[in-house]
N, C-alpha and C positions, 0 to 999 in steps of 0.2 A: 504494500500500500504506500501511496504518496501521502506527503502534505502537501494541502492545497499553497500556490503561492499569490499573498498579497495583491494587489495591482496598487500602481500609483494612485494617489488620492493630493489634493491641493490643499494649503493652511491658512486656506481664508478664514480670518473673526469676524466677519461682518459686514451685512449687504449694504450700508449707508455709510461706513466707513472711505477714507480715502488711506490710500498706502503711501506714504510718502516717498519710500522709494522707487513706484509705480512711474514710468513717462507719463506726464502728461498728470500726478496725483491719480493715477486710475484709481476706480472700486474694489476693494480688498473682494470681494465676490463679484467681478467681473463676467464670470462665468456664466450665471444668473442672468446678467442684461445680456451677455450673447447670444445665448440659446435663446433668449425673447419671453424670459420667465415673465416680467412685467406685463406683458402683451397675452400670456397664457392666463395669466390671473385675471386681465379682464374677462374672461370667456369662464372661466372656471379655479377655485381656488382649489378642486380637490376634496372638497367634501364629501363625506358615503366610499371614497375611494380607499381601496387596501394596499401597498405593498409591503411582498414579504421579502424580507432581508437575509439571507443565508450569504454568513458572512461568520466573523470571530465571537460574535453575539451583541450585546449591548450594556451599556447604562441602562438598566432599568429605572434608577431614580433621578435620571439626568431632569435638569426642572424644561429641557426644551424636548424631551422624550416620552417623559412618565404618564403626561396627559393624552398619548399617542400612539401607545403600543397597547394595545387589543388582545394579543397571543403570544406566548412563548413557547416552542415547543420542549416539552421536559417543565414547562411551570417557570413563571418567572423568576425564579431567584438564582441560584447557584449552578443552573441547568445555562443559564445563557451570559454568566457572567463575562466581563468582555476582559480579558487581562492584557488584551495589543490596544485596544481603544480604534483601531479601523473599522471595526463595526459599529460602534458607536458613532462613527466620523459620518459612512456611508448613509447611515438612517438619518442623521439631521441632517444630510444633504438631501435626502429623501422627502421626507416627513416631518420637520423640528417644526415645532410649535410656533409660527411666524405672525407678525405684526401681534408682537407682546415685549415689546421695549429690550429684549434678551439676547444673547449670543447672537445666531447665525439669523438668516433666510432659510427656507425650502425649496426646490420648485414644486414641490409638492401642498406645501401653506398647510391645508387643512388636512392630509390625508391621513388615515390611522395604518400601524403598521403591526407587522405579524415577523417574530423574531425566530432563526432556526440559528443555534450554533453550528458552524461544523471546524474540524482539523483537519480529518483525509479526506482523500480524491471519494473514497465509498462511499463517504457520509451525502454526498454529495446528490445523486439523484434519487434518494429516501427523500430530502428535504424539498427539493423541487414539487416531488408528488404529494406530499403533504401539504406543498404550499398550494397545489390546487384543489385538491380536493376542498381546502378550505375556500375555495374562492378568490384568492386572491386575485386583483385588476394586473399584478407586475408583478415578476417576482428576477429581483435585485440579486447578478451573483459579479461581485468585484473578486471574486476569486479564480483562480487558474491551473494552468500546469500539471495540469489530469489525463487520461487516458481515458478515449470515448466511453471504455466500459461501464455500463449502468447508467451514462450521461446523457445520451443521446434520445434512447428511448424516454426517458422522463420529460426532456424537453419537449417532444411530440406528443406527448401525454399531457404537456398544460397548455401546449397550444392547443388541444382537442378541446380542452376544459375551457378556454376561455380565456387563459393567462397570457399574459405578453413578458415571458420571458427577456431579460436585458442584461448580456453580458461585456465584462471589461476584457479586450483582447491585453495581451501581453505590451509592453513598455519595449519595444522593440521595432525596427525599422521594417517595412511592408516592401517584400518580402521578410517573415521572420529570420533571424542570423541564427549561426549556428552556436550559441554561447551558452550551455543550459548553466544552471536553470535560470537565469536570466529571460532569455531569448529561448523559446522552447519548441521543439521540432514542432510542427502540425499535427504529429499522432499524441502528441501532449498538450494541447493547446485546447483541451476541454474547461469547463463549456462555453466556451466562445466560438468555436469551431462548429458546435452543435446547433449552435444561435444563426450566427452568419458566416459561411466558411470563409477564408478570406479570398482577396481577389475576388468576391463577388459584389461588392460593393462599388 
């Protein structure tokens, strides 16, 4: 069995924030106005919406999480305790509790979220089929560096259900290089590979 590996994540504090050492003072969550998060919220803040997070687990008592997380798989407490803090990262970039004077933004503002821990590659498509069978709208894997096995099928199994699957490809130039585990061949590049193979985009 593998451990899943990381993906990059950004250390923005703050959507109304300026960085000073930004060109130009930019937005410490820039990201947010590029994607056209502002523009999304007009149409919809996310409300009634789930994404499940299978990821290193969370903050459960985080004060921009607590009001927002709906499920833990194993029960919220010591089952999805977060000891990297990337899964906590991912969820408020997800779902944090927004326009409440606090931490970060969302693009997600109002949505509630449903938390799976995982380590290995195996854990890996258990938690996807959980996340739909629960229903989940999206279900969030910043995780990698897996081997299709048991990946693939669950992915098509939540896009049956309903789920809109969304994975972090590898930190690595397209074509992937050949550095593992860094840079991870293609027959380890689950589930991102499972999501959108590459070069298909």
């Amino acid at each position: 069995d593998r451990r899943v590996d990381l993906r990059y994540v950004p250390t923005d504090p703050g959507f109304n924030l300026a960085d000073s050492n930004a060109p130009n003072n930019d937005f410490m969550q820039w990201n947010l106005r590029h994607s056209g998060g502002p523009a999304a919220w007009d149409v919809s803040k996310g409300a009634g919406a789930e994404v499940a997070v299978i990821d290193t687990g969370a903050n459960v008592s985080h004060p921009d999480l607590s009001n927002r997380i709906v499920d833990c798989a194993g029960g919220c407490g010591g089952a999805v305790t977060d000891s990297v803090g990337h899964g906590t990262h991912v969820a408020g970039l997800s779902c944090a509790d927004s326009d409440n004077a606090y931490g970060i933004a969302s693009l997600g503002f109002d949505c509630n979220l449903s938390i799976d821990r995982v380590v290995f590659c195996s854990e890996v498509g258990p938690a996807l089929v959980r996340a739909a069978n629960r229903g989940s709208d999206a279900i969030n894997l910043s995780v990698g560096s897996c081997p299709a096995t048991g990946i693939v099928g669950a992915v098509v199994y939540a896009w049956a259900a309903g789920s809109v699957p969304v994975a972090a490809a590898a930190n690595c130039p397209v074509p992937n290089g050949s550095d593992p585990p860094r840079c991870p061949s293609l027959a380890n590049n689950y589930p991102a590979q499972a999501v959108q193979a590459e070069g298909t985009g």
